[in-house]
C-alpha positions as CSV (number, residue, x, y, z in Angstrom):
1,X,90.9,57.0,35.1
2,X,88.1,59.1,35.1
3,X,88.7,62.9,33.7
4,X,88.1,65.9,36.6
5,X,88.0,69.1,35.8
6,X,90.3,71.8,37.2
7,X,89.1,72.4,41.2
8,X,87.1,75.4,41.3
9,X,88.7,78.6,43.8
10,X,85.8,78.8,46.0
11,X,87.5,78.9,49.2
12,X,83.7,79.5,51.1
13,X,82.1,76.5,49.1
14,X,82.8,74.2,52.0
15,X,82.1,75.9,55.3
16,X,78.4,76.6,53.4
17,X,77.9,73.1,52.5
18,X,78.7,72.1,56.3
19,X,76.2,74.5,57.4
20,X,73.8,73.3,55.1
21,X,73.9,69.6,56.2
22,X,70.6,67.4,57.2
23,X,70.3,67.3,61.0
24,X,67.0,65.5,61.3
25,X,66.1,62.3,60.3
26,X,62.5,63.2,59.9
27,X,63.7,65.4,57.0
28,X,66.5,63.3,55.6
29,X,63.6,60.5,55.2
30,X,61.1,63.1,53.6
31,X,63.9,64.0,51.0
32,X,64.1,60.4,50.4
33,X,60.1,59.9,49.9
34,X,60.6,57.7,53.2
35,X,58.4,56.7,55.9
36,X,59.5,56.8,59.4
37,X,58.3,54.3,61.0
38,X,58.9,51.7,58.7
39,X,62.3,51.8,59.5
40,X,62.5,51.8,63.3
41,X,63.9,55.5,63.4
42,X,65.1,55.8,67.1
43,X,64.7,59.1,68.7
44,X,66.9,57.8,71.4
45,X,69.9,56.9,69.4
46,X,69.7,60.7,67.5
47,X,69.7,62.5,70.8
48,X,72.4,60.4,72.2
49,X,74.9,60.7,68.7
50,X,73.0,62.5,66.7
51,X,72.2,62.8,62.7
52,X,74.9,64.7,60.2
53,X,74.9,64.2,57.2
54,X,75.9,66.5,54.0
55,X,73.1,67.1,50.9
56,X,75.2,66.2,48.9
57,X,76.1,62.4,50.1
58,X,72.1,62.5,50.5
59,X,71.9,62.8,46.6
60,X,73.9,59.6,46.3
61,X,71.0,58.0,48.4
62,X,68.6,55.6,46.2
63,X,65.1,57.8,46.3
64,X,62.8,55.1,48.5
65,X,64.8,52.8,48.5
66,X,64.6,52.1,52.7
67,X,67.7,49.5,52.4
68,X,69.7,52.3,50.4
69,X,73.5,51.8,51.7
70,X,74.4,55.1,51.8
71,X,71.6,55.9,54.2
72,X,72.1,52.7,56.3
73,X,75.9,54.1,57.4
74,X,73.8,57.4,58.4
75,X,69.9,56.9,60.2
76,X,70.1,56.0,63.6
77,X,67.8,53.2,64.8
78,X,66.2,51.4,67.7
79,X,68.7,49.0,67.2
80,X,71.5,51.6,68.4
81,X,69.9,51.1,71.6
82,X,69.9,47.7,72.1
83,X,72.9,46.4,74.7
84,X,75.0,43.6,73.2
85,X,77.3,42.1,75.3
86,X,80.8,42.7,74.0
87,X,79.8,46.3,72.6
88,X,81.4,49.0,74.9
89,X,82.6,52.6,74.6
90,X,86.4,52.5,74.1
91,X,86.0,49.3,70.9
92,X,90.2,50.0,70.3
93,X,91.7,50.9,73.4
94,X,91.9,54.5,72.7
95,X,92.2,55.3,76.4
96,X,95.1,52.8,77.6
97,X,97.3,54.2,74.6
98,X,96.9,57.8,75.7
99,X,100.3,59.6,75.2
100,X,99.2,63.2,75.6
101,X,96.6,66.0,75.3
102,X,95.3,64.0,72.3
103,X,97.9,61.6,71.6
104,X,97.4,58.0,70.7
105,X,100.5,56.0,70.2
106,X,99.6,52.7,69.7
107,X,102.1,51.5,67.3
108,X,105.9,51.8,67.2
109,X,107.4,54.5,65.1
110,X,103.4,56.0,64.4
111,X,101.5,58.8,66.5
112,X,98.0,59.5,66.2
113,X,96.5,63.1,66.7
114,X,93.0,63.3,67.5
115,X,92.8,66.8,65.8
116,X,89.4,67.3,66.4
117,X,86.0,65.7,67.4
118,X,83.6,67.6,64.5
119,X,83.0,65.0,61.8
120,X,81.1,66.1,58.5
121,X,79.4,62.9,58.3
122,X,77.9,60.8,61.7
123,X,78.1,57.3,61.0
124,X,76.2,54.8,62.7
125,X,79.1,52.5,63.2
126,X,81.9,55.1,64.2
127,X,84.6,53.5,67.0
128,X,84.9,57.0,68.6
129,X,81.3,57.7,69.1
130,X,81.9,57.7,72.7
131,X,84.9,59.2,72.6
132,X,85.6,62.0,75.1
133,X,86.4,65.0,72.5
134,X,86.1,67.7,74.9
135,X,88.7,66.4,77.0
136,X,91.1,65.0,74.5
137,X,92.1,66.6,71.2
138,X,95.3,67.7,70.3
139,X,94.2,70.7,68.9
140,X,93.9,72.5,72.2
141,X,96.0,74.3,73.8
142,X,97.5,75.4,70.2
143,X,98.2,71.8,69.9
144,X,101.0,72.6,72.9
145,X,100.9,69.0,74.8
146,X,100.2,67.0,71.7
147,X,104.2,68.5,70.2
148,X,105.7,68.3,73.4
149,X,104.7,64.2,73.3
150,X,106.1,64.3,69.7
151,X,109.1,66.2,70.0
152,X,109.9,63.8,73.4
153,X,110.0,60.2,71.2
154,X,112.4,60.2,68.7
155,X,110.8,56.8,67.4
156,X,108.0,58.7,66.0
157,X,108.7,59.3,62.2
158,X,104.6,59.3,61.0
159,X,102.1,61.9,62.5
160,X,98.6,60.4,61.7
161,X,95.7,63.0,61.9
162,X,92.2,62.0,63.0
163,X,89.9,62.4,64.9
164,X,86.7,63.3,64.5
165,X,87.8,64.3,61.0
166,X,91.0,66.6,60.8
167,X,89.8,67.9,57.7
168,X,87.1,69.3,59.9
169,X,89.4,72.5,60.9
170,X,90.0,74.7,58.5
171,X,93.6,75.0,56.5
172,X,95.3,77.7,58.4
173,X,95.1,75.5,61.4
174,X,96.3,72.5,59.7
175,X,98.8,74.3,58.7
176,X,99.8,75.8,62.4
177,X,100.4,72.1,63.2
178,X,102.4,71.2,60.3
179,X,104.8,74.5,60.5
180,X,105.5,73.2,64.1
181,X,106.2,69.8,62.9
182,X,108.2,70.9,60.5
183,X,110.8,71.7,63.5
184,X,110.9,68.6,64.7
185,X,113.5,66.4,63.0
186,X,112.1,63.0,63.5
187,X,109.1,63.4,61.6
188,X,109.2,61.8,58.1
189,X,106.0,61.3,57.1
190,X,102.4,62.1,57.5
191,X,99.4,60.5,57.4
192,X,95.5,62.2,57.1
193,X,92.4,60.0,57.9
194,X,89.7,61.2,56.5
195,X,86.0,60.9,55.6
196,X,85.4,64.3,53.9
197,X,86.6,64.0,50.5
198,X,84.1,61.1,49.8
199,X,81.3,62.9,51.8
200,X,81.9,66.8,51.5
201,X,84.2,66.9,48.5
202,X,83.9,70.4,48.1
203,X,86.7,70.4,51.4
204,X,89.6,69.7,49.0
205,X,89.7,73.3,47.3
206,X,92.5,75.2,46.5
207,X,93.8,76.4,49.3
208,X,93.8,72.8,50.8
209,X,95.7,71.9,48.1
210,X,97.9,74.8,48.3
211,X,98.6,73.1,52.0
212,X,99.5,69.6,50.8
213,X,101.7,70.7,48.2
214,X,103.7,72.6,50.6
215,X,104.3,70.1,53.4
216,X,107.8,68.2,53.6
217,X,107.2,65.0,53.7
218,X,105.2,62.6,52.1
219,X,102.2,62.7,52.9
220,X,99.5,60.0,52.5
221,X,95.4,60.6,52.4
222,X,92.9,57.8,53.5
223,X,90.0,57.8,52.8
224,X,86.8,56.1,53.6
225,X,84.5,54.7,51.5
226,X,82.3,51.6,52.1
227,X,80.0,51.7,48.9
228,X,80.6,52.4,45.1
229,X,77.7,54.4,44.9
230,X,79.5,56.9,47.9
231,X,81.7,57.9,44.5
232,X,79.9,60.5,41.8
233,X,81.7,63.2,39.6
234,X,82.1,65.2,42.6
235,X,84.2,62.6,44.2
236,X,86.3,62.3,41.1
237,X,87.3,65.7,41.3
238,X,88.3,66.1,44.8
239,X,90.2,62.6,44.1
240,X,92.2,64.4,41.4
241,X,93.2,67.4,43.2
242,X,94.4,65.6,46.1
243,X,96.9,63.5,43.7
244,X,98.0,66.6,42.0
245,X,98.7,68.0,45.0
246,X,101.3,65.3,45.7
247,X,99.8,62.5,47.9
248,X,98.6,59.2,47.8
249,X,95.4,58.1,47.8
250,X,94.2,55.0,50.0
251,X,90.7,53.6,51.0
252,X,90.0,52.0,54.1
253,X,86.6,50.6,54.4
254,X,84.5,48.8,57.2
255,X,82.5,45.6,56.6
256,X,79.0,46.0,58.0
257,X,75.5,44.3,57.4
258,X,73.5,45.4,55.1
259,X,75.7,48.1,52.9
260,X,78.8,46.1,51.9
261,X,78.3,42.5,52.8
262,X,78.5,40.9,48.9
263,X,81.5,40.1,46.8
264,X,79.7,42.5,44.1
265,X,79.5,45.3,46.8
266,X,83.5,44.9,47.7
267,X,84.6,44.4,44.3
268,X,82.6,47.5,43.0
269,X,84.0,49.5,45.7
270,X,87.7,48.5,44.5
271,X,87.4,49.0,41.3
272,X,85.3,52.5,41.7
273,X,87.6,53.5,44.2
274,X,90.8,53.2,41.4
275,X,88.3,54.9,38.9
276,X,89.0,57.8,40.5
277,X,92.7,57.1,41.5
278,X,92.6,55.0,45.1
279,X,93.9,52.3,45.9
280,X,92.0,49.8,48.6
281,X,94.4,49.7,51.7
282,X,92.1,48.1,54.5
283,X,89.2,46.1,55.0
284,X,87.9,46.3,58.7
285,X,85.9,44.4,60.6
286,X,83.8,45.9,62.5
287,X,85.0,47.9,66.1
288,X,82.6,46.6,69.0
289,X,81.4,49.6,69.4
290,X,78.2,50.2,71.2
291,X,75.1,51.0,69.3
292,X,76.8,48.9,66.3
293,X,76.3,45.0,67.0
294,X,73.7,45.2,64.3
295,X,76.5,45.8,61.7
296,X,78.6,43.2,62.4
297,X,79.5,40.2,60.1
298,X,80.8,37.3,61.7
299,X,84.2,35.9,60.6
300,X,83.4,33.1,58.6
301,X,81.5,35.5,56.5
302,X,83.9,37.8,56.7
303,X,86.6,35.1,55.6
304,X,84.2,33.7,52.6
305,X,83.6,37.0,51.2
306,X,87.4,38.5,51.3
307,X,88.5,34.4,49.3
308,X,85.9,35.5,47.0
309,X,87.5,38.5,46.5
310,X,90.8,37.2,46.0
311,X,89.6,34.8,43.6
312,X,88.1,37.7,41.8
313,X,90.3,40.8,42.0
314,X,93.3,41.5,40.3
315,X,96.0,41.7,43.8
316,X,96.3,45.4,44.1
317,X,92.4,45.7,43.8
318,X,92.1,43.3,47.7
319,X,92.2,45.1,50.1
320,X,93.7,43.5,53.3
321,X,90.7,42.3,56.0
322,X,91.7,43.0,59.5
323,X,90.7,43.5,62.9
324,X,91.8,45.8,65.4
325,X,92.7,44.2,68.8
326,X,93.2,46.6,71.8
327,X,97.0,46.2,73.0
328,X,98.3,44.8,69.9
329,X,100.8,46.0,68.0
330,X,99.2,46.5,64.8
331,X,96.4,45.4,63.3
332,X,95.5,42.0,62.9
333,X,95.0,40.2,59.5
334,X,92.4,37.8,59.7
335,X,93.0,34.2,59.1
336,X,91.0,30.9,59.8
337,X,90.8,30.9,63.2
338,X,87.6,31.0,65.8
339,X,87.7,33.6,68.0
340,X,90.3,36.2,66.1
341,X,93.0,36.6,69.0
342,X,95.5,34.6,67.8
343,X,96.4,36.0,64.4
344,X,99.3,37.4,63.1
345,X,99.6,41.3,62.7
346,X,100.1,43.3,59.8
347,X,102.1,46.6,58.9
C-alpha cells in the first residue's frame, strides 16, 4: 500500500476548493495549453449541463495533450448535442422506481436517497444529467418524506446515498440523516456513492471522518474512478482516512470511448485503485443517457476487453462488467449474448 500521511484539520479546505473550481471550458483548455476549436468545444452542451470541474483533478490532466482522459470525462462537445436514437433522459428508470420525496427503491432490501443534486465534478457521461433535482431530493423537507418511505418498509436494511453527490452537503447534515436513521430498527447498513474523494479529496477531513466513525452500521464508500491517472498522493490520503475511519473502500467505474477502452487502461485502474486501498466492485457499461452515445463501447468490445482482463488480473483485481436494465432487479452481468436483455443479474 501506499503510505498517507495523517489528514490535515482544515475543516474550510474543502468548501474553498469547491469555490475555486473551473467553470469555463475556455479557461480549462487555456490551463491545459489547449486550443478550442480543435476539439469541437460545444457552447450548447455547456449551457445546457454545464462545466465543473475541481483544480485539482485539472492537475492530473496531461498539459496538451487534447485526448487526455481525465479531460475527456469533463469538456462538453458538439457531440453532446447530437440525438442518437436510444439516448433519452431517464437511461435507468429513475422515475418508475420513485418511492418518495427522493426515494429510489429499485432493488429488494436496498433504498436509494438522492441526497442532493450539486456534484463537485460534471461528467459528460453522468445518467442523472437530466434528472429533475429540484423536484426530487430527499434532502428536503429535512429529509421528512424520504424517512417516512424508510421507516414504512421493513425490507429496507441498506440506505444508499447519492445523488448528485451526497458528499456534496456538508457533515452536520449528513449527520441529521443518519441520527434519524439511527431510530429506525431496520436499517443495517449503509452505503455512500461518491465521486468526491477521487476528484475533491480534500472533502474527507476530519470532521468527515469523525462522522463515519461514529455511525452504527457498516458502512461502505464507492467510489468512482475510471482512469489510473484520476489517483495522485492526494487521493492516497483521502483513501487512508476513509479506511481508518472504519469503512470499505469500492470502485465502480464506467466503460467509455476514448478514456478507459484498453486492457492496460482497466488493469492500471485496478491495480492503482488497491495501491491506495480499493477494491474494483463494478464495471459499467455505459447508461444511454443523452448527450453520451459518443462514449459508448459496444458489447463485443466490451466482452473482449473484460476476458482480457480475466486472463490478466489476479480475481479480486476484475471487477464485474454489467449493465443496468430499467425494471430489473439488479444489475445485469454481461454475458455472450446480442442484444443484453436476457442476462442473468447479479447481487
Amino acid at each position: 500500500m501506499i503510505p498517507a500521511a495523517p489528514l490535515p484539520m482544515q475543516p474550510r479546505r474543502w468548501q474553498q476548493a469547491w469555490r475555486e473550481a473551473v467553470r469555463d471550458p475556455r479557461e480549462l483548455l487555456a490551463l491545459l495549453g489547449l486550443r478550442e476549436a480543435a476539439l469541437g468545444v460545444s457552447e450548447a452542451a455547456a449551457a445546457q449541463f454545464p462545466l465543473r470541474v475541481p483544480r485539482g483533478f485539472v492537475a492530473r490532466m496531461r498539459h496538451g495533450d487534447p485526448h487526455d482522459p481525465l479531460l475527456r470525462q469533463v469538456l462538453p462537445l458538439d457531440d453532446e448535442m447530437r440525438p442518437v436514437p436510444g439516448f433519452g433522459v431517464d437511461a435507468v428508470g429513475d422515475g418508475a422506481a420513485k418511492a418518495g420525496q427522493g426515494v429510489i427503491h429499485k432493488y429488494e432490501g436496498r433504498a436509494l436517497l438522492v441526497a442532493t443534486g450539486s456534484c463537485a465534478v460534471h461528467c459528460r457521461y453522468c445518467f442523472r444529467r437530466h434528472f429533475p433535482y429540484a423536484d426530487e431530493t430527499a434532502a428536503a423537507g429535512g429529509w421528512a418524506s424520504a424517512l417516512d418511505a424508510i421507516r414504512a418498509d421493513a425490507s429496507i436494511e441498506e440506505v444508499l446515498l447519492s445523488g448528485g453527490d451526497p458528499l456534496s452537503l456538508a457533515t452536520s447534515k449528513l449527520a441529521e440523516l443518519t441520527d434519524a436513521l439511527r431510530a429506525i430498527p431496520h436499517v443495517r447498513r449503509l452505503r455512500i456513492h461518491t465521486r468526491l474523494p477521487i476528484v475533491l479529496p480534500e472533502r474527507v477531513d476530519t470532521e468527515l471522518c469523525q462522522w463515519l466513525q461514529a455511525l452504527p452500521w457498516p458502512v461502505v464508500v464507492v467510489v468512482h474512478a475510471n482512469h489510473a491517472n484520476e489517483f495522485d498522493a492526494s487521493v492516497d490520503t483521502a483513501m487512508h482516512a476513509l479506511r481508518d475511519a472504519g469503512a470499505l473502500l469500492l470502485n465502480q467505474a464506467v466503460l467509455l470511448k476514448g478514456v478507459n477502452d484498453s486492457v492496460d487502461a482497466l488493469a492500471a485502474l485496478s491495480e492503482r485503485g488497491l495501491a491506495a486501498g480499493v477494491l474494483p466492485y463494478y464495471l459499467h457499461q455505459l447508461d444511454r443517457v443523452a448527450g453520451a452515445a459518443h462514449f459508448e463501447i459496444d458489447d463485443a468490445t466490451a466482452l473482449a476487453l473484460h476476458a482480457a482482463l480475466v486472463a490478466r488480473q489476479s480475481g479480486y483485481l476484475v471487477p464485474r462488467l454489467v449493465r443496468e436494465v430499467a425494471g430489473d432487479a439488479s444489475k445485469r452481468a454481461l454475458h455472450d449474448d446480442s442484444d443484453g436483455r436476457n442476462r442473468p443479474p447479479v447481487a
